[in-house]
C-alpha positions in Angstrom: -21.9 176.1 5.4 -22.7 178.9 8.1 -19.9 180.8 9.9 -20.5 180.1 13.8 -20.5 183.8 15.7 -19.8 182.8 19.0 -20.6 186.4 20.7 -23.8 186.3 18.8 -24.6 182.6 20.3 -23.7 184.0 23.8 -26.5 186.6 23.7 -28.6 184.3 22.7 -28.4 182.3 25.4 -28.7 185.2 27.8 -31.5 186.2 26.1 -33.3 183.1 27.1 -32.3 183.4 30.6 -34.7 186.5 31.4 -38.0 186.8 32.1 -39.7 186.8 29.4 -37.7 183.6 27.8 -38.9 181.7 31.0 -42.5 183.2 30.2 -42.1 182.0 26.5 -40.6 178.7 27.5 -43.6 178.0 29.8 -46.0 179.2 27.0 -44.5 176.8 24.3 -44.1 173.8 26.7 -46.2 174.0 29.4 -48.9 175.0 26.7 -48.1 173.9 23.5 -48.1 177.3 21.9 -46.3 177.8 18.5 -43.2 180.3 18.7 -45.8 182.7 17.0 -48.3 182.8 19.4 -45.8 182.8 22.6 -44.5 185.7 20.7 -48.0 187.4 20.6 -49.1 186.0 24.2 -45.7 188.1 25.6 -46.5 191.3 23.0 -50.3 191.2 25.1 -48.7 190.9 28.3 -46.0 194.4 27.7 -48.8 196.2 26.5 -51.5 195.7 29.3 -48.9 195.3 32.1 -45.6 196.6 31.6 -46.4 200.1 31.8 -47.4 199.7 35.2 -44.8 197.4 36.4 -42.3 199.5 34.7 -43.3 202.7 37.3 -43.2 200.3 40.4 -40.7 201.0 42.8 -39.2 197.5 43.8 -36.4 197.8 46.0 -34.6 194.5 46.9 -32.6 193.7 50.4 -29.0 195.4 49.9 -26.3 193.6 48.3 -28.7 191.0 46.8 -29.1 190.2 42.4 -31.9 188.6 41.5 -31.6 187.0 38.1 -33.6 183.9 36.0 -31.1 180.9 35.8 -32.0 177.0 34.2 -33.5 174.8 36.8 -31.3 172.4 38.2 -32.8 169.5 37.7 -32.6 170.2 33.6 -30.3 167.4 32.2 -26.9 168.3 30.9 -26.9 168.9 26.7 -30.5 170.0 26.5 -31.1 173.6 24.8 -31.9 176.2 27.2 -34.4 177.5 24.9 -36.5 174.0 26.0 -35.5 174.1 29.8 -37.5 175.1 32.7 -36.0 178.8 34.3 -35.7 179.0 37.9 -35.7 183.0 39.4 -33.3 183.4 42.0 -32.5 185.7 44.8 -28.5 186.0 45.5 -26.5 187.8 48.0 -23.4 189.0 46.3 -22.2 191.5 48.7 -22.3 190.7 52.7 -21.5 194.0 53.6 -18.7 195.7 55.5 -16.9 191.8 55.4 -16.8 192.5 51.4 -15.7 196.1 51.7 -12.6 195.1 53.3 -11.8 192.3 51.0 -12.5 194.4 48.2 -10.1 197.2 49.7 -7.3 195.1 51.2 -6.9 193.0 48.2 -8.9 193.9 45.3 -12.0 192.7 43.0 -10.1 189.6 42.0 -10.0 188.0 45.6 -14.2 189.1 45.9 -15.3 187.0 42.8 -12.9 183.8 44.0 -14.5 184.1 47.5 -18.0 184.6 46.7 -18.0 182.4 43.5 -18.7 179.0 45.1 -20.9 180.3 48.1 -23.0 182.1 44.8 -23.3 178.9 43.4 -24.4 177.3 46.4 -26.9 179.8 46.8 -28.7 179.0 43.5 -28.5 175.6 43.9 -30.2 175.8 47.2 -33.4 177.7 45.3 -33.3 174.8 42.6 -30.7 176.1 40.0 -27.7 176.2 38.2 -25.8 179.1 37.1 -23.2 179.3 34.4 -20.2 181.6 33.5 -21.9 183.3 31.4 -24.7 184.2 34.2 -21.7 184.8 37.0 -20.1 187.1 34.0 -22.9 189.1 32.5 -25.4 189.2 35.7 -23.5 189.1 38.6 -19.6 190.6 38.3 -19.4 192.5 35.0 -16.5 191.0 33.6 -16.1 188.7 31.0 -16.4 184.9 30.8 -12.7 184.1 30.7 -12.3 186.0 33.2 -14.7 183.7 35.4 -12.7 180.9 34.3 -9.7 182.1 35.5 -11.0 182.5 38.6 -13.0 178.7 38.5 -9.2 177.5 37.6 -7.4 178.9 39.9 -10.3 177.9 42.8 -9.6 174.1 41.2 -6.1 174.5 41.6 -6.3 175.9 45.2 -8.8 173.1 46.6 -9.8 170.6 43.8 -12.2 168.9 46.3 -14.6 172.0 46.4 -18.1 171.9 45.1 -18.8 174.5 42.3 -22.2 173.1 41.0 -22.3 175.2 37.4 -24.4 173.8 35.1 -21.0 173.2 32.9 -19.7 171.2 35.6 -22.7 169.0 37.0 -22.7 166.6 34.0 -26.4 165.5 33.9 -27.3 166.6 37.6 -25.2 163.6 39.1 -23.1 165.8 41.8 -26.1 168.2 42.6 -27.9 164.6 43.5 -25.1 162.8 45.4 -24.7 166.3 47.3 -28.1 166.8 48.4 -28.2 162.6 49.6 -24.9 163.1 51.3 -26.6 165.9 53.0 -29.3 164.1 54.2 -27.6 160.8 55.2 -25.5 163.4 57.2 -28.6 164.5 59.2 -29.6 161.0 59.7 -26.5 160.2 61.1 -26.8 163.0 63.8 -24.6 165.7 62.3 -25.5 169.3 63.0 -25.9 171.6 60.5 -22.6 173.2 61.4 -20.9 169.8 60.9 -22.7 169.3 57.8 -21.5 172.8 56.5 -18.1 172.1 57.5 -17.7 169.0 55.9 -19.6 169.1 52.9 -18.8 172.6 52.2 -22.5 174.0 52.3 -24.0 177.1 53.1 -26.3 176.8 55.7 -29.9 177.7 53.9 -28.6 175.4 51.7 -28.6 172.4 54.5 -32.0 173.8 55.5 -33.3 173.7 52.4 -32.7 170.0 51.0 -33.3 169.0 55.0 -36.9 170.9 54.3 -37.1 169.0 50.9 -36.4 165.5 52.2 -38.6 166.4 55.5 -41.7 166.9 52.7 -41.0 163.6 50.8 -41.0 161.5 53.8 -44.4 162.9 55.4 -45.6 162.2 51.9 -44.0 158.8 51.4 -46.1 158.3 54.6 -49.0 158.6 53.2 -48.3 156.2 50.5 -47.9 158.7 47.6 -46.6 157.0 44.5 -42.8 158.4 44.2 -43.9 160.1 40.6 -46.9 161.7 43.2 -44.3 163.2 45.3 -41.6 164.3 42.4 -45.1 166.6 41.2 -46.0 167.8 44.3 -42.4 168.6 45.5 -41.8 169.8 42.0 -38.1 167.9 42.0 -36.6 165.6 39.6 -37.6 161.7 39.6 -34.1 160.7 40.5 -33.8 162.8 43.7 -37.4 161.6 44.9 -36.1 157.7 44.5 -32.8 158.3 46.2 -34.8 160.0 48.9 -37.1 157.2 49.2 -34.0 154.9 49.5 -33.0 156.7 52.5 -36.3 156.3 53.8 -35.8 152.8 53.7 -32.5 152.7 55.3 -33.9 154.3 58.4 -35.8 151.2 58.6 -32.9 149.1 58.7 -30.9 151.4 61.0 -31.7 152.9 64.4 -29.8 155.7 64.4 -31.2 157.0 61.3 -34.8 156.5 62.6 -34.1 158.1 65.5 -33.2 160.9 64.1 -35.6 160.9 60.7 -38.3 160.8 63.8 -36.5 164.4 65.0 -36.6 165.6 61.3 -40.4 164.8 60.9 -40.8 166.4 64.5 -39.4 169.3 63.7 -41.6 169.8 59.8 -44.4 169.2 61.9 -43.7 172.5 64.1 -42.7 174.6 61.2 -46.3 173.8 59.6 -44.6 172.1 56.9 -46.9 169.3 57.3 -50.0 171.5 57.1 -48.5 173.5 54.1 -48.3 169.8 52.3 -52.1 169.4 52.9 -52.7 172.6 51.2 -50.9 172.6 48.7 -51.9 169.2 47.8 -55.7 170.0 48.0 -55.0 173.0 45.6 -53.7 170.4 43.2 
């Protein structure tokens, strides 16, 4: 019987949270390559293009991380080795706001204020971080510390969203939040209320608003729901619950009313036209 070596299992799973394990994951899924020839597929890929990627000078927008996290709309007990990665973009530091938290009471008081608007952030761009991701990638401490700080945040306001991938239990919350969302909207809440209530960032609002906006002009045009999950490149589940809405706008005035503002207001942004595109390239 084989002695578990937790540390070693911990880089492991970091390991597959980079670039190139999203690159391999997408090789061996997405195109049935053996582990072999992924390897050799990604061995190609450093040798013609690393060395000039490595002497590109990439500077990001301050106080931003970019790191490679599990797609959110992975189920709950599947290996990460299997899942789909999801790169996202997230603003740790705000600034001369964080400077004088970080001065007037200390690092501990940053991560438990920035912890569940980081979260919200990933979620927003279609993932779901872990400790091990908020530990490693983000803070530079280590994971107990993170759950310290998770446990105290639960003690402090139990009813707070912290979508981790530990926490979501087969994507249920990160569903019923993005509905809630929505049926928000339809009901004529801004997106301050919406924020204030549900405990949202902002681009978060915007961006399931954007997301539901898309399904409906395609559920307009009479896309089968497993059409729409493709083109919108979200889970099954969400797409039905979204269509469900739909329906209840029918029922409800209100919510028509204001689904006719929503669809008004895609149409302006070009989200419409960027629909057409995208569903002509496909």
């Amino acid at each position: 019987m084989s002695i578990r070596n937790p540390e070693r299992e911990e880089l492991l799973r970091l390991e597959l949270k980079t670039l190139e394990g999203r690159f391999r994951t997408i090789l061996q899924e997405g195109l049935n390559c053996s582990p072999f020839e992924a390897e050799a597929v990604i061995d190609a890929v450093r040798e013609v293009y690393f060395p000039w990627l490595d002497e590109a000078s990439v500077v990001g927008p301050p106080g931003r991380v970019v790191l490679v996290a599990v797609a959110a709309d992975e189920p709950a007990g599947k290996s990460i080795s299997e899942c789909a990665k999801q790169t996202v973009s997230l603003l740790v530091h705000r600034g001369a706001e964080d400077d004088r938290l970080l001065q007037s009471q200390g690092p501990t008081a940053f991560r438990r204020q920035r912890l569940p608007d980081l979260c919200q952030q990933a979620l927003s761009q279609g993932a779901l971080l872990t400790r091990e991701d908020l530990a490693y990638r983000i803070f530079f401490v280590s994971p107990r510390t993170i759950s310290r700080d998770l446990a105290w945040l639960r003690c402090q306001d139990p009813p707070l969203p912290l979508p981790l991938r530990s926490l979501v239990h087969d994507i249920g919350p990160v569903l019923t939040h993005r509905v809630q969302v929505v049926r928000l909207a339809l009901q004529g809440k801004t997106t301050t209320e919406i924020c204030r209530i549900l405990r949202h960032s902002p681009p978060a609002v915007a961006n399931y608003l954007s997301t539901f906006t898309r399904c409906a002009q395609l559920a307009q045009r009479q896309l089968h729901f497993g059409q729409i999950a493709f083109l919108l490149r979200r889970g099954r589940a969400l797409i039905r619950q979204y269509l469900d809405l739909l329906a209840e706008c029918q029922r409800d005035p209100t919510m028509a009313y204001h689904l006719e503002q929503l669809l008004q207001l895609g149409q302006m942004g070009g989200g419409k036209k960027s629909i057409r595109r995208n569903a002509h390239a496909r």
